[in-house]
N, C-alpha and C positions, 0 to 999 in steps of 0.2 A: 504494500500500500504506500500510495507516495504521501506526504504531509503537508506542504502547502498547497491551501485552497480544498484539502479533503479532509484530514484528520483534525484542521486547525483554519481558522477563516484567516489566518495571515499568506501571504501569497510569494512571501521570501524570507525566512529566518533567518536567512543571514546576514540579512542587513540589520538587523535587531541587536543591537548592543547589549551584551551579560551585562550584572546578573542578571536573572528574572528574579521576580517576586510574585509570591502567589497572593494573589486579592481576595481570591473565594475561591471555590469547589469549581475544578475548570476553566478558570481564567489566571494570567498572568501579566505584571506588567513589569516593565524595565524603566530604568530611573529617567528616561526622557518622557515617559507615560503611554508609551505605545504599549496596545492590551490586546493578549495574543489571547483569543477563546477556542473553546476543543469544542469539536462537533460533534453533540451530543448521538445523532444518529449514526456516526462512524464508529463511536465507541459502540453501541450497541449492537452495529453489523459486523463486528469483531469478535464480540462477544457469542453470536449467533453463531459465523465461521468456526470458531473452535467448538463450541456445544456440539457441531457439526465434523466435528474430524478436521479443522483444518488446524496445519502449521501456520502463525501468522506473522509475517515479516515487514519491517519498514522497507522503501523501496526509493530512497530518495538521496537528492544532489543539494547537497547542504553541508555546509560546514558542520562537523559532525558533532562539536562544545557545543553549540549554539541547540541542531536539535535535540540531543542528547541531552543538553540541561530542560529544555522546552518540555519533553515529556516527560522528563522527572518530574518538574515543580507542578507540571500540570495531572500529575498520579497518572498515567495513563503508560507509562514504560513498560509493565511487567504483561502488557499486554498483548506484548510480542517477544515469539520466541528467537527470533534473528532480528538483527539490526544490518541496515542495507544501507548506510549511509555514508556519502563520500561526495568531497566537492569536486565532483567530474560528472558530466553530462554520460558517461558509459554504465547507466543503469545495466545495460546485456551484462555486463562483466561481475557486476554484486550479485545479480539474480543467477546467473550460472555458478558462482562460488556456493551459494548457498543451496543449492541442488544436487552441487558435488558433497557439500557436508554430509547431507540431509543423508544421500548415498550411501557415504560413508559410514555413517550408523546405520547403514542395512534399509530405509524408507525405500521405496517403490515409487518413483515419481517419473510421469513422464510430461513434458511441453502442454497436454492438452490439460495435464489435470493443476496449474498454473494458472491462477488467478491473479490479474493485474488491474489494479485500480488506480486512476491518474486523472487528473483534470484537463489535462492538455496529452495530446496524444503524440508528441513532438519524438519520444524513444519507441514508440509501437514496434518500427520499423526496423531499426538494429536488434532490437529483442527477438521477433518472429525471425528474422534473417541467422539467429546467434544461438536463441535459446529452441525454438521449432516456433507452431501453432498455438500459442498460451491462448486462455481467453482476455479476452482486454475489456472492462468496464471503463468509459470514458465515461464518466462521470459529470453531470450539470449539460451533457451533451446530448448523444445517442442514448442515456439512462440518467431520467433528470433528478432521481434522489436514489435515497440507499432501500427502500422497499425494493422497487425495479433492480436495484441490485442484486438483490435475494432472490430474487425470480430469475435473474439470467444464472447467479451460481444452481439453483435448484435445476434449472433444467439441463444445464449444460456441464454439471458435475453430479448432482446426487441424483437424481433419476435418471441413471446411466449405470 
């Protein structure tokens, strides 16, 4: 799952100067007062995914203090089992790492049963080129909220 604009309504944490400070339950702000909020429906289609059998991993190009601190203070970290996070636009390259891990503890994983969710669809194409056929949830786009997401994993992973 990527994080800005999906997990979190900020649209670049890394321009967000540390610390963070947490204001309440799901929000955080940094000492210039910029207020980074978690989206309540992303955590709960996470929470769905695993209830569901899934591995769930960050999936994003971000300085990785910045989001790493972000879903710390925001409690929302332990809610994935891989961190995907690296200031380089080569998403194919973390998502393949972490397939080969997965691998390597013995998991069964093939391209199609790979769920990607992202607001902008700008890495689709190196990913399907690198990783295979994953399914790709463009998200506010072709699936305008996280229900509709549930219904493309249901049909395109669990009722299969």
């Amino acid at each position: 799952m990527d994080l800005d604009g999906v997990l979190w309504d900020n649209l670049d944490i890394s321009s967000v100067s540390r610390p963070y400070f947490k204001v309440e339950d799901g929000m955080i702000e940094n000492r210039e007062g910029v207020r980074i909020k978690v989206n309540r429906e992303a955590v709960a289609f996470i929470i769905w995914a695993k209830e569901n059998g899934a591995i769930v991993s960050t999936l994003s190009w971000n300085i990785p203090e910045n989001a790493l601190e972000a879903l710390e203070k925001l409690g929302v970290i332990n809610l994935f089992d891989y961190q995907g996070i690296e200031y380089n636009p080569r998403k194919y390259e973390r998502l393949l790492n972490i397939i080969t891990s997965l691998r390597n503890k013995g998991v069964s994983i093939r391209p199609e049963d790979v769920v990607y969710v992202d607001d902008r669809d700008i890495h689709i194409n190196e990913i399907r080129k690198y990783v295979g056929n994953i399914v790709f949830i463009h998200l506010w786009k072709e699936v305008k909220n996280f229900d509709e997401a549930r219904k493309v994993v249901k049909s395109r992973i669990l009722d299969h």
